[in-house]
BALOBA-1460 file (C-alpha; in Angstrom, 3 decimals):
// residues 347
<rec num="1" residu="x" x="-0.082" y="4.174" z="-6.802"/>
<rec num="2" residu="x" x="-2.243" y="4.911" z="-10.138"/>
<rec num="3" residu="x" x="-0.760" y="3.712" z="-13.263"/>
<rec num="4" residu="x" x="-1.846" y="7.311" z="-14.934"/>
<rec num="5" residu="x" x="0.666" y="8.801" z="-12.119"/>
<rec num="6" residu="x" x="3.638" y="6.945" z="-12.763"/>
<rec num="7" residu="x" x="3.511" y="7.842" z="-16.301"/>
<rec num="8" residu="x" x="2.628" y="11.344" z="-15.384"/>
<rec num="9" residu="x" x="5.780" y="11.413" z="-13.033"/>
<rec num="10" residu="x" x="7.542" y="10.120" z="-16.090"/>
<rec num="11" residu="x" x="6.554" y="12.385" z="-18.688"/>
<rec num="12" residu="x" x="7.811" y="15.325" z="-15.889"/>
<rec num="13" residu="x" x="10.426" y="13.862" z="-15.471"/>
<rec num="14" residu="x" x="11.300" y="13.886" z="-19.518"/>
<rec num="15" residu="x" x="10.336" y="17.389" z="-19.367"/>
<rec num="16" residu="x" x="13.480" y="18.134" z="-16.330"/>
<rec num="17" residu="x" x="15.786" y="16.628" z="-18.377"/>
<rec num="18" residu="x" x="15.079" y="19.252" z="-20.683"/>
<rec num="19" residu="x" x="14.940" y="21.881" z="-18.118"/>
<rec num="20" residu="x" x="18.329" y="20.549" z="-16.663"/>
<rec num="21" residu="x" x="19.996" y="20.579" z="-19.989"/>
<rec num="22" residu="x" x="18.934" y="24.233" z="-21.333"/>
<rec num="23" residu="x" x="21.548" y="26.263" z="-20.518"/>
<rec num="24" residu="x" x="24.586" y="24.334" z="-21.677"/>
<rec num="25" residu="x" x="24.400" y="25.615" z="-25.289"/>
<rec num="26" residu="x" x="25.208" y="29.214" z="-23.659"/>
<rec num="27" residu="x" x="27.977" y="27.963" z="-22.769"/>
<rec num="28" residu="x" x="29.145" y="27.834" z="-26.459"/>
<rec num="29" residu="x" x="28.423" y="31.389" z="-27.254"/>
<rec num="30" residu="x" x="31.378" y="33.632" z="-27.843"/>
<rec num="31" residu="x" x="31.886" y="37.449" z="-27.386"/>
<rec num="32" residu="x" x="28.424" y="38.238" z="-26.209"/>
<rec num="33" residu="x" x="27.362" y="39.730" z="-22.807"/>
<rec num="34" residu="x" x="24.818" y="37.796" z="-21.007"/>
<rec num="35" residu="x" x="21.487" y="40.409" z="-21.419"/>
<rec num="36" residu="x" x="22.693" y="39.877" z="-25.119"/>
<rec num="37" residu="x" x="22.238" y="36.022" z="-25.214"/>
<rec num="38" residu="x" x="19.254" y="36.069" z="-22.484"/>
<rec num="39" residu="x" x="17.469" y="38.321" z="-24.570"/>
<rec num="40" residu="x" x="17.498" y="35.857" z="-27.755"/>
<rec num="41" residu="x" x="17.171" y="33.080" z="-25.560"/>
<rec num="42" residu="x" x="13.959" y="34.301" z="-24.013"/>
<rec num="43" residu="x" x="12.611" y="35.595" z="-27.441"/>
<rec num="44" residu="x" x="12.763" y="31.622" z="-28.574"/>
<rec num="45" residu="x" x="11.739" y="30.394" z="-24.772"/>
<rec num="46" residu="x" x="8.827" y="32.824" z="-24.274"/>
<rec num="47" residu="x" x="7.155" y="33.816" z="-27.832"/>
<rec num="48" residu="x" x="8.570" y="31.540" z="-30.761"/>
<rec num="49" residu="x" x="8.527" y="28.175" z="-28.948"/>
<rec num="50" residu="x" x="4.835" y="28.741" z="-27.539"/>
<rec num="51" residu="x" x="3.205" y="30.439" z="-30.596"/>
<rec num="52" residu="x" x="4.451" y="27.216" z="-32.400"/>
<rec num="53" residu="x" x="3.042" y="24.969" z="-29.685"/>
<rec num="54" residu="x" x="-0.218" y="26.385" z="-29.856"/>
<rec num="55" residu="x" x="-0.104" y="26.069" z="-33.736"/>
<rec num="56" residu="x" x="0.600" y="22.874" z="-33.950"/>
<rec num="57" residu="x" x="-1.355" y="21.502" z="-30.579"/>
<rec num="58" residu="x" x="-3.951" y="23.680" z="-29.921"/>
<rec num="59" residu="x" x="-4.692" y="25.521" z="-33.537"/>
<rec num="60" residu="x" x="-7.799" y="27.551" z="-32.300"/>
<rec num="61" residu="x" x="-6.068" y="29.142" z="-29.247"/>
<rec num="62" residu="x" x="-6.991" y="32.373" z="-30.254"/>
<rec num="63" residu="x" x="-10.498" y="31.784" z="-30.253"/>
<rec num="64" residu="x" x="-10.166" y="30.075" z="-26.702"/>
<rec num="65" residu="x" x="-8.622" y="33.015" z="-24.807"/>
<rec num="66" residu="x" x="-10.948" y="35.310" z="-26.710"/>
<rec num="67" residu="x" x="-13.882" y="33.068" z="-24.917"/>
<rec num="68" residu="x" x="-12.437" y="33.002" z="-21.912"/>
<rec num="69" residu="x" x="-12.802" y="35.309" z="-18.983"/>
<rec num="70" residu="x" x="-11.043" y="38.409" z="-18.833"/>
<rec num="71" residu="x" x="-9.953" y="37.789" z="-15.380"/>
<rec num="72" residu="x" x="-7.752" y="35.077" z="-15.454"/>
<rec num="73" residu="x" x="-6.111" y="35.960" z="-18.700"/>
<rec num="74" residu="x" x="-4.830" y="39.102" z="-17.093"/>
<rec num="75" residu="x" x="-4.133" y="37.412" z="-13.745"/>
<rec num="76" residu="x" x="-1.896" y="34.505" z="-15.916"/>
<rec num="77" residu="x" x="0.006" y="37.343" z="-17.583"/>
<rec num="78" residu="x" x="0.820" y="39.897" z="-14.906"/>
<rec num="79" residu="x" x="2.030" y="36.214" z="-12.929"/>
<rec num="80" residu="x" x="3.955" y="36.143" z="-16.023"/>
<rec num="81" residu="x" x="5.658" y="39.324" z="-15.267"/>
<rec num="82" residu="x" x="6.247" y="38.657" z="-12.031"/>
<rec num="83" residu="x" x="8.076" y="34.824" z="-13.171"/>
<rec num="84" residu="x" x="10.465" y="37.045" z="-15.322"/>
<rec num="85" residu="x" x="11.804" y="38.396" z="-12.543"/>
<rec num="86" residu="x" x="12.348" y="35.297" z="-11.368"/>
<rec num="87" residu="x" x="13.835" y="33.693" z="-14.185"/>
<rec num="88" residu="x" x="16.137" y="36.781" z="-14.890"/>
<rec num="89" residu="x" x="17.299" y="35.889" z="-11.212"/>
<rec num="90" residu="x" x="17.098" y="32.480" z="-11.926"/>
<rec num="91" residu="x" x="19.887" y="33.338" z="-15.196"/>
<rec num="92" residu="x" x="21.939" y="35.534" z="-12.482"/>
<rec num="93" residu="x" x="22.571" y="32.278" z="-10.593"/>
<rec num="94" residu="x" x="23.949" y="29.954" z="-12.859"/>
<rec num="95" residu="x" x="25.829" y="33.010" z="-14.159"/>
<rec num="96" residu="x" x="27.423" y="33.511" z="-10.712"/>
<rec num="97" residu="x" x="27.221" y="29.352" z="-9.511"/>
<rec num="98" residu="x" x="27.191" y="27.641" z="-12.293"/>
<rec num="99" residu="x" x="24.613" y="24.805" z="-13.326"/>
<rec num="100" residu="x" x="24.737" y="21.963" z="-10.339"/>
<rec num="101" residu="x" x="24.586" y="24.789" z="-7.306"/>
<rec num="102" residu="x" x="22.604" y="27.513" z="-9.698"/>
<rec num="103" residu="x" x="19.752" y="24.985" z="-10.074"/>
<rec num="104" residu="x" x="20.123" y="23.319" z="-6.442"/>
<rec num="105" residu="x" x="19.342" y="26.606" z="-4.592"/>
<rec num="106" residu="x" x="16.906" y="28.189" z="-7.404"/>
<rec num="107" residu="x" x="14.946" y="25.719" z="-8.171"/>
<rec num="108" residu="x" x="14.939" y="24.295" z="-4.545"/>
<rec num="109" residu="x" x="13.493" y="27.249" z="-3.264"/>
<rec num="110" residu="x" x="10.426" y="27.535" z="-5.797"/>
<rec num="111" residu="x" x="10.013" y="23.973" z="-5.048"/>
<rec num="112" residu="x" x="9.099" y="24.463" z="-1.652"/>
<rec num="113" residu="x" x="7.653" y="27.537" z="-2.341"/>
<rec num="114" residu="x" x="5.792" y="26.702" z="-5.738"/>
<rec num="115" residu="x" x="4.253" y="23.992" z="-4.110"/>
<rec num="116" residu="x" x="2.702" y="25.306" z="-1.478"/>
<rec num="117" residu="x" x="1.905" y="28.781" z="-2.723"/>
<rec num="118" residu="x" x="-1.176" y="27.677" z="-4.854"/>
<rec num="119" residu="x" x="-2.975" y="25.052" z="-2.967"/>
<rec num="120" residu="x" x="-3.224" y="27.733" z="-0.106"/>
<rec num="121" residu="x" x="-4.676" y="30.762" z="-2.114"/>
<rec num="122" residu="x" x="-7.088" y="27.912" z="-3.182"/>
<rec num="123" residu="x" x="-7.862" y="26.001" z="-0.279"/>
<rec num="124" residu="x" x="-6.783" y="22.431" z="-1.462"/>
<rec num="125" residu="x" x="-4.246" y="21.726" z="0.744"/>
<rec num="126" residu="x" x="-6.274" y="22.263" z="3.886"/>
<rec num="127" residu="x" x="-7.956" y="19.532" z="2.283"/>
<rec num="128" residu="x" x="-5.267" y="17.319" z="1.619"/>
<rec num="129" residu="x" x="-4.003" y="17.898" z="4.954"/>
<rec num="130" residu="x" x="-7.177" y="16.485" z="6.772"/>
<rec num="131" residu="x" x="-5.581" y="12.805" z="4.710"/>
<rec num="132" residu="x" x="-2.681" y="11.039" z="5.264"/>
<rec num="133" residu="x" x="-1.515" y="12.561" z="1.348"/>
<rec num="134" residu="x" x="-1.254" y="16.079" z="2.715"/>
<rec num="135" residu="x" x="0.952" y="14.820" z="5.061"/>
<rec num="136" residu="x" x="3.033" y="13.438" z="3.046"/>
<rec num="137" residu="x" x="3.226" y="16.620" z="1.213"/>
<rec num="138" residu="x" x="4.361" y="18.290" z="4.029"/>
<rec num="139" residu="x" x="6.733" y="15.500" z="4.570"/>
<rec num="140" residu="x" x="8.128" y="15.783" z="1.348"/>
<rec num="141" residu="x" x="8.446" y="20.162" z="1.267"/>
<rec num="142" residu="x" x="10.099" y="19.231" z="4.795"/>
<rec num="143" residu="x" x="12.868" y="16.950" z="3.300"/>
<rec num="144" residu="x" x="13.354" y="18.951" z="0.308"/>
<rec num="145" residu="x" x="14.480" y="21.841" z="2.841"/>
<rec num="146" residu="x" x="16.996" y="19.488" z="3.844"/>
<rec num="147" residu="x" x="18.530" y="19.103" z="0.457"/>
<rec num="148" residu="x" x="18.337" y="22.653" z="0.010"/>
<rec num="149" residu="x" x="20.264" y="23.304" z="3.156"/>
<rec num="150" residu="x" x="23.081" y="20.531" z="1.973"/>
<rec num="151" residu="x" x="23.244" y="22.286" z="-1.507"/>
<rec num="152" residu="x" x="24.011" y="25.546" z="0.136"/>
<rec num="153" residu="x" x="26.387" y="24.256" z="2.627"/>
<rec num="154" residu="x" x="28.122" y="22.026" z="-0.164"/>
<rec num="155" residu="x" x="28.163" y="25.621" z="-1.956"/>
<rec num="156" residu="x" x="30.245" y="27.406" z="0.852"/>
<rec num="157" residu="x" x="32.327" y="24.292" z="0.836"/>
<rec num="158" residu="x" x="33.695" y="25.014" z="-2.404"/>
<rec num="159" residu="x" x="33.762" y="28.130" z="-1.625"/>
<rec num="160" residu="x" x="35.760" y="28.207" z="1.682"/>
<rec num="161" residu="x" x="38.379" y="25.070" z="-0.109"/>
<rec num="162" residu="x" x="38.431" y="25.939" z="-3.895"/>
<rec num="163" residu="x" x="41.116" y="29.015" z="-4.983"/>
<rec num="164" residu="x" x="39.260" y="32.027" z="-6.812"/>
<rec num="165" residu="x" x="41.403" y="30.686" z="-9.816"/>
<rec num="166" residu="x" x="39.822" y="26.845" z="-9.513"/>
<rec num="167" residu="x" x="36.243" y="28.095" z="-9.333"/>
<rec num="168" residu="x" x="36.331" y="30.244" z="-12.524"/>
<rec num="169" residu="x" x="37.980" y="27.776" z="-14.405"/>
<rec num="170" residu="x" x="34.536" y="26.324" z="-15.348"/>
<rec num="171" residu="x" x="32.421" y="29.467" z="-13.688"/>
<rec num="172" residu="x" x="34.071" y="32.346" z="-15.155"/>
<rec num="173" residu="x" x="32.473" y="34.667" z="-12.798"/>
<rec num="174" residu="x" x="31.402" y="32.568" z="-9.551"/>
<rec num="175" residu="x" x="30.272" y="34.501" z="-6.546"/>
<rec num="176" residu="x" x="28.963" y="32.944" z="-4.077"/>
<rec num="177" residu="x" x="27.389" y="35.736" z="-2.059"/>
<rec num="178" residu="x" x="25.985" y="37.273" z="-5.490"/>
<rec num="179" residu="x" x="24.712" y="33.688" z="-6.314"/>
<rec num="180" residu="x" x="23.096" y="33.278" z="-3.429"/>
<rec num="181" residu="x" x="20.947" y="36.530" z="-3.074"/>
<rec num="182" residu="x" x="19.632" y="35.865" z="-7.468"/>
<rec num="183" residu="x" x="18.840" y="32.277" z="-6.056"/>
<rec num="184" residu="x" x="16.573" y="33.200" z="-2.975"/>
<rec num="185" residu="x" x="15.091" y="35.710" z="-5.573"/>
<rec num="186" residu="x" x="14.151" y="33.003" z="-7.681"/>
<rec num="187" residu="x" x="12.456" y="31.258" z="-4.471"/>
<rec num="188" residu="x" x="10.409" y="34.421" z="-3.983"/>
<rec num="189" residu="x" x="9.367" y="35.293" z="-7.410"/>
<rec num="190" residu="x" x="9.733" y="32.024" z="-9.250"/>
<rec num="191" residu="x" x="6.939" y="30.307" z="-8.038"/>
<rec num="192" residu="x" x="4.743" y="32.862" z="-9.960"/>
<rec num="193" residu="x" x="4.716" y="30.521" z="-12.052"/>
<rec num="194" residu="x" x="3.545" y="27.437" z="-10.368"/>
<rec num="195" residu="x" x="0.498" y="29.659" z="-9.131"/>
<rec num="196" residu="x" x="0.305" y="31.141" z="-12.958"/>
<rec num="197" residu="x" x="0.050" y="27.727" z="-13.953"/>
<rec num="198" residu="x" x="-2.800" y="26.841" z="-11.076"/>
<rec num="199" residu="x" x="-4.896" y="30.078" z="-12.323"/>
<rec num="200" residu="x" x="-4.804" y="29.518" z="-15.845"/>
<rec num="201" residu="x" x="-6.813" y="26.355" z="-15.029"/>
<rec num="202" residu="x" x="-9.984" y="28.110" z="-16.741"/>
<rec num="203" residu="x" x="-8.146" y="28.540" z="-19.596"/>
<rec num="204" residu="x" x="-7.316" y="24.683" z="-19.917"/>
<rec num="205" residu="x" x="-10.670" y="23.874" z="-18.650"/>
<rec num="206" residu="x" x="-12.265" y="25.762" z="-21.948"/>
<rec num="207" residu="x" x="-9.620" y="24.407" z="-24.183"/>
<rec num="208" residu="x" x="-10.502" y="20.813" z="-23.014"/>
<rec num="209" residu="x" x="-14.382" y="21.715" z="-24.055"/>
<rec num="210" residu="x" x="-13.285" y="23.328" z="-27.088"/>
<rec num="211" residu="x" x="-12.173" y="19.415" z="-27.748"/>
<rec num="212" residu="x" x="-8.382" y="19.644" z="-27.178"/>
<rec num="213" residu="x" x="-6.490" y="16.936" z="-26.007"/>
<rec num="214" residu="x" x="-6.288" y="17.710" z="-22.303"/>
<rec num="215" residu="x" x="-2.567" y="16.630" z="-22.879"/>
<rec num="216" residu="x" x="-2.356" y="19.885" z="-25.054"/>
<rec num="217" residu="x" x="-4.767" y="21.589" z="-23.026"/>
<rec num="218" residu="x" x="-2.200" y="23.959" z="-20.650"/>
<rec num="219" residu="x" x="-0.632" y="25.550" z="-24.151"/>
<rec num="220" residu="x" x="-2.469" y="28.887" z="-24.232"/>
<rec num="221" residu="x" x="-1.953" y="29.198" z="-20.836"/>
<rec num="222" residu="x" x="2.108" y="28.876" z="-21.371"/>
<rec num="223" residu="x" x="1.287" y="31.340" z="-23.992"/>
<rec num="224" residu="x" x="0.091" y="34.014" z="-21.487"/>
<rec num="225" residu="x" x="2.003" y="33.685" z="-19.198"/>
<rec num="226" residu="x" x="5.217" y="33.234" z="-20.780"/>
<rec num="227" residu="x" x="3.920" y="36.788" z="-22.908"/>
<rec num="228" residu="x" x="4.241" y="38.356" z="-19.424"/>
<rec num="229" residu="x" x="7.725" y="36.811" z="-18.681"/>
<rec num="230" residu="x" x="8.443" y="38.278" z="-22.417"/>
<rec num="231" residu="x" x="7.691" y="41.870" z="-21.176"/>
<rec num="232" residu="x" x="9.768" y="42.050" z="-18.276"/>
<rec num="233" residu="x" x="12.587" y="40.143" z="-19.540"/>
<rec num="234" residu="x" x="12.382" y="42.838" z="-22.542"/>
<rec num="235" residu="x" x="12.661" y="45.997" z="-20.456"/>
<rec num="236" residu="x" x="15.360" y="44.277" z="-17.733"/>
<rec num="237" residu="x" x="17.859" y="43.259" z="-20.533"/>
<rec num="238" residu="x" x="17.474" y="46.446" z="-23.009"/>
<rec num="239" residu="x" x="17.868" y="48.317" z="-19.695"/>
<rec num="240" residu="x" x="21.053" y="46.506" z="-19.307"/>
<rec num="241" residu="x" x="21.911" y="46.576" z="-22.748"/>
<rec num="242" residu="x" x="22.092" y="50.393" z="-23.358"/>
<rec num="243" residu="x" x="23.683" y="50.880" z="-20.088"/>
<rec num="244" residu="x" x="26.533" y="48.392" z="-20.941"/>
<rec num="245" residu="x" x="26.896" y="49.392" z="-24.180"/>
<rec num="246" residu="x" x="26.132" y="45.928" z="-25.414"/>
<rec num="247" residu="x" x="23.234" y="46.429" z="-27.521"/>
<rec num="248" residu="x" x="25.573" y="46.068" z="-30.882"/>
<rec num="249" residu="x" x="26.123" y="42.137" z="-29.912"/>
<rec num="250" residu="x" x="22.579" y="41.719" z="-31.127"/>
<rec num="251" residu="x" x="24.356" y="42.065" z="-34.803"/>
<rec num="252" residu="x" x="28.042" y="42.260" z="-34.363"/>
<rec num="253" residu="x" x="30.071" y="39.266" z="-33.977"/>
<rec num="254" residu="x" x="33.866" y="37.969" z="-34.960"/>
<rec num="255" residu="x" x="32.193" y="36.465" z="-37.937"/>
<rec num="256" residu="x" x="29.270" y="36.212" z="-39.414"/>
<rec num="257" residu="x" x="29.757" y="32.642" z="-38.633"/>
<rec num="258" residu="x" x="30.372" y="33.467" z="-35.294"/>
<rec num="259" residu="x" x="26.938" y="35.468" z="-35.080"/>
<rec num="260" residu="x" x="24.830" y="32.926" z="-36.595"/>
<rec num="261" residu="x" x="26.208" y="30.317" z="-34.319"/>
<rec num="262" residu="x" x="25.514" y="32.312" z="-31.281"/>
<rec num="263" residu="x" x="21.585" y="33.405" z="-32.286"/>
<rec num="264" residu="x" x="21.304" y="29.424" z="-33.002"/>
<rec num="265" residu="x" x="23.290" y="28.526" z="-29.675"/>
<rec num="266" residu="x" x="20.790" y="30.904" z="-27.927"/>
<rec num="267" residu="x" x="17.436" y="29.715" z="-29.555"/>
<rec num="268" residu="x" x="17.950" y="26.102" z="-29.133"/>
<rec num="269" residu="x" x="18.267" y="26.761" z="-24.947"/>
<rec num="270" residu="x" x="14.608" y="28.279" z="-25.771"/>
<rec num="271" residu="x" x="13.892" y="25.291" z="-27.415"/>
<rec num="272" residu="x" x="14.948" y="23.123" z="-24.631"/>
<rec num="273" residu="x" x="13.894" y="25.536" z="-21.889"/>
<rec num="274" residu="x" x="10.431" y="25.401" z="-23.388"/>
<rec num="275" residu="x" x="9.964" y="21.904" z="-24.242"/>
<rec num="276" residu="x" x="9.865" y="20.948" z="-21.013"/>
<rec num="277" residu="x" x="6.227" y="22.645" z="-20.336"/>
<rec num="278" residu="x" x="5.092" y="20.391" z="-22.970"/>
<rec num="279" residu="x" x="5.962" y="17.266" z="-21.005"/>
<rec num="280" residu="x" x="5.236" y="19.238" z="-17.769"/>
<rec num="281" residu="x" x="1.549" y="19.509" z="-19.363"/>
<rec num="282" residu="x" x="0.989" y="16.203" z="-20.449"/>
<rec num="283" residu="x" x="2.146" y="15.029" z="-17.081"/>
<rec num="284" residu="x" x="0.264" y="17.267" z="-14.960"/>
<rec num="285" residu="x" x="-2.681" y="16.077" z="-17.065"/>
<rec num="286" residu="x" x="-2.010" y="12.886" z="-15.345"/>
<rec num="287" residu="x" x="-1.804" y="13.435" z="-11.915"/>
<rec num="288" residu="x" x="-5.467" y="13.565" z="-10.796"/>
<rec num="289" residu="x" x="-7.014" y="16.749" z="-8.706"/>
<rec num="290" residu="x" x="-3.915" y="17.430" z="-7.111"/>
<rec num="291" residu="x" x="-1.759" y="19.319" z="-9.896"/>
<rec num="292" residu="x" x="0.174" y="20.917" z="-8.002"/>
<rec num="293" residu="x" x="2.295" y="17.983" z="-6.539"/>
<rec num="294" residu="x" x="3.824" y="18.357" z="-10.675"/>
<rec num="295" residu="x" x="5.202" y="21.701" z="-9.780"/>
<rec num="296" residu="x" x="7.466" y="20.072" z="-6.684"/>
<rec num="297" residu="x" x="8.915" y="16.670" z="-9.458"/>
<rec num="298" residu="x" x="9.502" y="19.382" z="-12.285"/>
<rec num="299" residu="x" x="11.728" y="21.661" z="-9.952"/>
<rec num="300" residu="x" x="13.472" y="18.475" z="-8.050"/>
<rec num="301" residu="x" x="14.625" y="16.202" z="-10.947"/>
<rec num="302" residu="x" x="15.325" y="19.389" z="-13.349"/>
<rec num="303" residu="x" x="18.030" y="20.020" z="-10.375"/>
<rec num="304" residu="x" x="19.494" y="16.796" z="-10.612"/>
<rec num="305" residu="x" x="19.819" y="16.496" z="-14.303"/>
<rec num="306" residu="x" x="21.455" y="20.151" z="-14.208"/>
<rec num="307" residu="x" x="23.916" y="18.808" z="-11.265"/>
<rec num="308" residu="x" x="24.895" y="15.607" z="-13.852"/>
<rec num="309" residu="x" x="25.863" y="18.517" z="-16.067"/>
<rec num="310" residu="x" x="27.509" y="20.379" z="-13.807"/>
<rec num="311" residu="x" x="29.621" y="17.549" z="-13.459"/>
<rec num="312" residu="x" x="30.033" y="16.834" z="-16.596"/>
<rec num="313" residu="x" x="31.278" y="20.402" z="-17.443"/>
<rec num="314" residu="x" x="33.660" y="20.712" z="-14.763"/>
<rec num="315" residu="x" x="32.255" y="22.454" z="-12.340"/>
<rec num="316" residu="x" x="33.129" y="20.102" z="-9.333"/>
<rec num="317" residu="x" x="36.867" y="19.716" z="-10.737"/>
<rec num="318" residu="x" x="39.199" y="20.841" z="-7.888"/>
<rec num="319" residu="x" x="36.417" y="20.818" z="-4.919"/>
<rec num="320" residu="x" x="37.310" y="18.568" z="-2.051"/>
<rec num="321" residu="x" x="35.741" y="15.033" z="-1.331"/>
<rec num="322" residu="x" x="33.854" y="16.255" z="0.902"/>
<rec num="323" residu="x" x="31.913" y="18.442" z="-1.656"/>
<rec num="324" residu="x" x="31.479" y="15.593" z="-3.914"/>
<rec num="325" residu="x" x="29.601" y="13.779" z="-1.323"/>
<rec num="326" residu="x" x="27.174" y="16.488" z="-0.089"/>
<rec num="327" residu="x" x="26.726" y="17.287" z="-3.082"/>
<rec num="328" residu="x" x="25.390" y="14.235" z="-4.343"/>
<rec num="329" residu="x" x="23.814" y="13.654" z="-0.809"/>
<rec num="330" residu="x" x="21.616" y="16.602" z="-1.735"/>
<rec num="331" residu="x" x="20.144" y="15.593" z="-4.386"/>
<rec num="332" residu="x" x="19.193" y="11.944" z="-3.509"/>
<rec num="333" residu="x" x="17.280" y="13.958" z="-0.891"/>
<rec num="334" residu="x" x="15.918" y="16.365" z="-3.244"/>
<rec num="335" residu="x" x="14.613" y="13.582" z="-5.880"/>
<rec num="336" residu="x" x="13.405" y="11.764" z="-2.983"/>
<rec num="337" residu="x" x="11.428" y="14.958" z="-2.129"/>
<rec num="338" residu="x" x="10.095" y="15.469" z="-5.609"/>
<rec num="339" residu="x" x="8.957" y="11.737" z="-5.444"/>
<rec num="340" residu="x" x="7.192" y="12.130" z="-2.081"/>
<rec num="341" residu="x" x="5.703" y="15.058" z="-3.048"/>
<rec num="342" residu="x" x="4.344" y="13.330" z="-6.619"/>
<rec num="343" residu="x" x="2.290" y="10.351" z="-4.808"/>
<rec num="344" residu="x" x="1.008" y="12.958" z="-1.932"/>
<rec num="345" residu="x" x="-1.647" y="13.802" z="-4.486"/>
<rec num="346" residu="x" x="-3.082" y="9.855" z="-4.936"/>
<rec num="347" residu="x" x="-2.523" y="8.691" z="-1.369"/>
């Protein structure tokens, strides 16, 4: 294997263990309803975190999507859209699983998915699978099923062995049925963004002759498409928001400590949520024609991180042995997957 891929495997795999760790300052938020602390989180995630990516990394991105095409800029965004679905899915299943099974279903599913998705609107994998690589693709899609399929049966195994009372003692509102429906959602709809990420190639491509760093060169395409996650995330959580009466969280609090505390709590899971794209970039910069094989690592080792959290936090505290060890079975198979799926590109 290429030198440039193992350091573009790590530098995705830096940006996972930001992914994986994103969500457990929300757990330190108090009195607010989730819409109220998605909303805030998605504001820093989706507008504040990019716009100051492009400043500092890619200065004249305005003048690069005003040069580029009209086509894919409003093909990036309306995949956009569709992601926020997704990812308001995605926020419904750690709500209702909690971090290690929440990621392990999601994020399994748009692996597999988010993989394959854009090399076969493109025609690349019919290429890769005339080599021995695009088998091992395949191979590797394949075996991440299998981890998927351990997740969700070490999910009913809690589920079936822990009391009500156990689970919610570090899920407050698990439900496994409800979980499981947001995380095959996320499957569908999620990999929007792997394909977003595939179209918005012209975008990078013109940054790159604009004399970017082609490390740098995928931020204004994380600006446009995360503009379109912005818009539906917007109209989903104000929707919910008037209807549960929960719009006055946005400035009410216990204290004004309290308040502050929870907009920062909220804005620094954007800040980790969205510094993984920058790794995720320079990464995918690295791993030759076959970018999409950066989608399948991202998705993988962001699920293990998130299950070392999960851990950490609790969330497997009363769950029989058994649980512990499928658990952890799945996701040796599932970073094994990501891994298989990385090299299928240089092979």
């Amino acid at each position: 294997m290429e030198l440039s891929i193992v350091l573009g495997i790590l530098l995705i795999a830096t940006g996972a263990f930001s992914a994986g760790s994103f969500a457990v300052p929300f757990g330190k938020i108090k009195g607010w309803k989730w819409e109220t602390y998605w909303m805030v989180f998605s504001l820093g995630a989706y507008i504040i975190m990019p716009l100051i990516a492009c400043l500092v990394f890619t200065p004249d991105f305005l003048a690069i999507i005003r040069s580029t095409p009209l086509e894919p800029i409003l093909l990036v965004f309306i995949l956009g859209g569709v992601y926020g679905v997704g990812n308001l899915s995605f926020g419904l299943a750690l709500r209702y699983l909690g971090l290690s099974l929440g990621y392990a279903l999601s994020l399994g599913l748009m692996l597999a998915i988010g993989t394959l998705v854009p090399p076969i609107i493109d025609g690349r994998l019919q290429l890769m699978i005339e080599s021995y690589g695009g088998k091992l693709l395949l191979a590797g899609i394949a075996v991440a099923a299998v981890g998927i399929a351990f997740s969700a049966w070490a999910g009913i195994t809690k589920d079936k062995s822990v009391t009500l009372e156990k689970k919610q003692e570090s899920v407050s509102e698990f439900n496994l049925g409800k979980g499981i429906l947001a995380a095959l959602l996320v499957g569908v709809t999620g990999s929007a963004m792997a394909l977003g990420f595939e179209q918005g190639l012209p975008i990078s491509d013109f940054a790159e002759q604009s004399g970017i760093d082609p490390l740098f060169s995928m931020m204004p395409v994380y600006l446009m498409l995360l503009s379109g996650t912005f818009v539906s995330t917007l109209i989903w959580c104000f929707f919910l928001g008037f209807r549960n009466k929960s719009v006055k969280n946005y400035v009410s609090a216990k204290t004004g400590k309290t308040l502050a505390l929870n907009y920062g709590f909220a804005l620094l899971s954007g800040l980790l949520w969205f510094s993984q794209f920058i790794f995720y970039g320079m990464g995918k910069s690295k791993m030759g024609p076959f970018t999409f094989t950066s989608w399948g690592i991202l998705m993988a080792l962001t699920i293990g991180f998130a299950s070392v959290w999960g851990l950490i936090r609790g969330e497997w505290k009363g769950s029989p042995a058994r649980f512990y060890g499928i658990m952890a079975l799945s996701l040796l198979i599932l970073i094994a997957a990501s891994f298989m799926i990385g090299i299928s590109g240089s092979v």
